[in-house]
N, C-alpha and C positions, 0 to 999 in steps of 0.2 A: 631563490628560483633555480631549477636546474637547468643545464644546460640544453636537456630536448626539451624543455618551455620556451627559451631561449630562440631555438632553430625552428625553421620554417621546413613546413610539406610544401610538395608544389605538385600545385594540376594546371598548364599552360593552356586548356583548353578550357578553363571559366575560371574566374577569378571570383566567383562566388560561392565555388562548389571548394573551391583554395580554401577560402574564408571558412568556408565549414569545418573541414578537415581539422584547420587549424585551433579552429577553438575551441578549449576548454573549461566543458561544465563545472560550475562551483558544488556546492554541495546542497543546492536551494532545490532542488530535484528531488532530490529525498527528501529531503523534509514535507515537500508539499504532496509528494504520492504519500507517506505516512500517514499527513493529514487526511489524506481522502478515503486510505484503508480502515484507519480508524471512525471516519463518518460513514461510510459504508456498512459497518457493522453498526454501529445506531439506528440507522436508518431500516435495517432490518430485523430491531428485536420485534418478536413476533405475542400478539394478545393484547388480552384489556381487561378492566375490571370495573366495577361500580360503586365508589365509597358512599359507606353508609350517611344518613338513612335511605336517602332517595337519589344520591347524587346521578349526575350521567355518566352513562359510559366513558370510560377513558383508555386511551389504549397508555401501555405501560411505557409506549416508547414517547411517546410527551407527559409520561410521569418522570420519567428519571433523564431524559435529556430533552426536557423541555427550550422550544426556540430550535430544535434540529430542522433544517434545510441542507433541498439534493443538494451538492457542490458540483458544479460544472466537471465534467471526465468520469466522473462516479458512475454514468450510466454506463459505459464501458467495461468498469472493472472486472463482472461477470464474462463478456465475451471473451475479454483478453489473458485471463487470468484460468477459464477454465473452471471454473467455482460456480457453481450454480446457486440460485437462491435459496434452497437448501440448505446448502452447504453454509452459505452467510447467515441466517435463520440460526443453526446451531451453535456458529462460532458465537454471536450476540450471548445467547442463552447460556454457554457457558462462563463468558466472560463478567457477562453480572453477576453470577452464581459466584466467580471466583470473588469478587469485590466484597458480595454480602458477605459472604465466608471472613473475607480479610478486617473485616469489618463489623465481624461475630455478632450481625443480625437476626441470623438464625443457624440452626446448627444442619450441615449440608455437610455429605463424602466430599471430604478434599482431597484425598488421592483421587478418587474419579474423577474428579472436576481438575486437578491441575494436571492428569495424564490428558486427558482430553484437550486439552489447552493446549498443552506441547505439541500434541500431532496434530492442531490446526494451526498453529505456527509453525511447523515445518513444511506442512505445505502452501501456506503464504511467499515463506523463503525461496520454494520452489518454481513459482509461478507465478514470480513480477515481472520479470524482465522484457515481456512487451508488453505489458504498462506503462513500464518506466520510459519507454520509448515514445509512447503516445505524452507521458507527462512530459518530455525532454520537449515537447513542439510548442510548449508554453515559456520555458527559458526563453527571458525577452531578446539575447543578441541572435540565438539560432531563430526564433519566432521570424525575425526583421528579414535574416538570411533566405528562409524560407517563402516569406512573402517577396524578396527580390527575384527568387527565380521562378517566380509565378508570374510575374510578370515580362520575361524574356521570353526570347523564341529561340526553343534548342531545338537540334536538330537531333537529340535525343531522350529518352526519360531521365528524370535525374537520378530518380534511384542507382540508373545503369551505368548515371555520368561517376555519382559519386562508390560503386563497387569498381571502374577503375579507376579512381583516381587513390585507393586505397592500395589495391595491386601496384599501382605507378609507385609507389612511396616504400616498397614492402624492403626492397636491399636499401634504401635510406632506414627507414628503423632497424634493419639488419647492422648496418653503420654503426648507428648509435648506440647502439646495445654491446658490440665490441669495445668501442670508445667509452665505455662506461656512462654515458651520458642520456643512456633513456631508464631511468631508476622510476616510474609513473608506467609500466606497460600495462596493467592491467585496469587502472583507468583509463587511461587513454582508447584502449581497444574497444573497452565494452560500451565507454561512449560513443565511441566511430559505429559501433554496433547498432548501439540507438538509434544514431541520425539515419542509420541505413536503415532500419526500422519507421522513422519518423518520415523518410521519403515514400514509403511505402512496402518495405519488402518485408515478405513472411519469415518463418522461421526457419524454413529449410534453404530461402534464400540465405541467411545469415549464416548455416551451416557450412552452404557450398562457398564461402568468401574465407569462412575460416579452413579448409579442407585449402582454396587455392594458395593461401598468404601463408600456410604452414610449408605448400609444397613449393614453392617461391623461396622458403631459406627464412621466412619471419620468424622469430623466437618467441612464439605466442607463449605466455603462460600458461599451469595446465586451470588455473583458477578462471580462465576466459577462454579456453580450450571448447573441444566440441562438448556436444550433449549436455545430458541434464547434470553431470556429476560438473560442468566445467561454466560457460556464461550464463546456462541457465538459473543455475544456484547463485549467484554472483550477487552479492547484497551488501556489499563494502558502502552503497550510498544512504545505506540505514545506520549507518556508525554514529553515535550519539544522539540517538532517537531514543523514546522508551520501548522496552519491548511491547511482543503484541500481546499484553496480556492484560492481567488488573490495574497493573502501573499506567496503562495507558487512559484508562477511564477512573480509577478513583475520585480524582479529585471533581471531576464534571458529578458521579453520581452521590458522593457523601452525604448530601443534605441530605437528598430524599431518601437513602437506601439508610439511616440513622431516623425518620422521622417517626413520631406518631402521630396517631391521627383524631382528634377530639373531638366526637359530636355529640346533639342530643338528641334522643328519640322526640317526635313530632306528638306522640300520647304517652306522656312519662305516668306512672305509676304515681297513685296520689302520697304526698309526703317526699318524693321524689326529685331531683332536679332534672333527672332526666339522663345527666351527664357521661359519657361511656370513654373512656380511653382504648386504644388501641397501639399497642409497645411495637417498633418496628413496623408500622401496619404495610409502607409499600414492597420491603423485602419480603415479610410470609405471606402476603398476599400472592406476591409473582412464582413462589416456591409450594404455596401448598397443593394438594390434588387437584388434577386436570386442567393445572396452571403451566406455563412452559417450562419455569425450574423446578418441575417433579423429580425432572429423568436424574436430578442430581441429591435428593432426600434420600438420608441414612434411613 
């Protein structure tokens, strides 16, 4: 543990807004928004099909992630994130596309399909970071903190309590960072970021906190610095995750994006059994004409 783990913030005007400051996020945050970016795109591969001979309709997203259910904060992701359902509609579509491909179900442009993939995970990258903030309100010890000062009578908003008590702390981390003892700035910040986010404040609120604690003498990094090139891109809490890509769904769609499908016609031909195979049937299914994985056929 280093030594600004060690040392204490202090805000003398709540000892719960202290308590926040002080505490640091483990790495259970990301992993759980992961989770939900990756169900989010499940959740919106778009179509359906009807296996023969008479089957019912079935949309493709309870063929290949059969058992998918919303996750609590998913309805958010689009407000917070700026992704419209569009925009998640195509990432889906690409992303099974990229699997079938991986998994030479049927033969799909892989350079289309993994540029396309790239520039929808970089703009993922771009525009988590108040998400991440809404997920930070489920971390159980800030959750508890949070629900403490909901039940107090302040004589101010918290959000306002906790942007100065950030300011109050800014020549202490100036301290530490001389002293060699604050080697964590750029988690630490962009978490304090979140809860400031998680109290309520917008993004241009976050900017103007990072604009005063810069001119205050804090040695913000430029990786949690202003703008999109600085906290906004800031995705250190996706480190050991899979990317956002085929790796993150293979293994849920393998069965079915490998399956065939075996029926028999209901009036077989006489001498006949009737019996019909279908190779692959739910991957060329979802990729042939006027199916969603067309946009991806050589």
């Amino acid at each position: 543990m280093s030594a600004a783990q060690q040392l204490q913030l202090e805000y003398p005007a709540n000892a719960t807004i202290q308590s926040m400051l002080n505490l640091r996020p483990d790495d259970s945050t990301g992993k759980r928004l992961h989770e939900l970016i990756v169900s989010q795109q499940m959740g919106t591969l778009p179509g359906s099909h009807a296996p023969p001979p008479l089957g019912p309709l079935e949309t493709f997203r309870d063929s290949f992630y059969r058992g998918w259910h919303e996750l609590p904060l998913t309805e958010f992701i689009e407000h917070d994130t700026g992704l419209d359902h569009a925009w998640w509609e195509s990432f889906s579509i690409a992303l099974l596309c990229q699997s079938i491909q991986n998994y030479e179900a049927a033969k799909l442009d892989e350079k289309k399909i993994d540029a396309f993939v790239a520039e929808k995970k970089k703009a993922i990258h771009g525009s988590l970071y108040l998400f991440y903030g809404r997920v930070l309100t489920k971390f159980p010890p800030l959750e508890t903190l949070l629900s403490d000062l909901k039940q107090q009578r302040l004589g101010a908003e918290p959000k306002d309590m906790f942007r100065e008590a950030m300011l109050h702390n800014a020549a202490r981390w100036t301290q530490w960072f001389a002293e060699g003892w604050w080697t964590d700035r750029d988690w630490d910040l962009f978490n304090n970021y979140a809860k400031y986010i998680a109290l309520g404040a917008c993004e241009s609120e976050v900017e103007g906190l990072i604009e005063q604690l810069t001119r205050d003498g804090c040695p913000i990094p430029a990786s949690v610095g202003k703008g999109k090139d600085g906290w906004c891109s800031y995705i250190r809490y996706l480190d050991g995750q899979p990317s956002f890509d085929h790796s993150c769904i293979d293994q849920i769609v393998k069965k079915t994006v490998m399956a065939d499908l075996i029926w028999y016609h209901t009036t077989p031909r006489p001498g006949s059994s009737g019996r019909e195979k279908e190779s692959f049937y739910y991957s060329r299914k979802f990729v042939e004409k006027k199916q969603p994985g067309e946009m991806f056929r050589k």
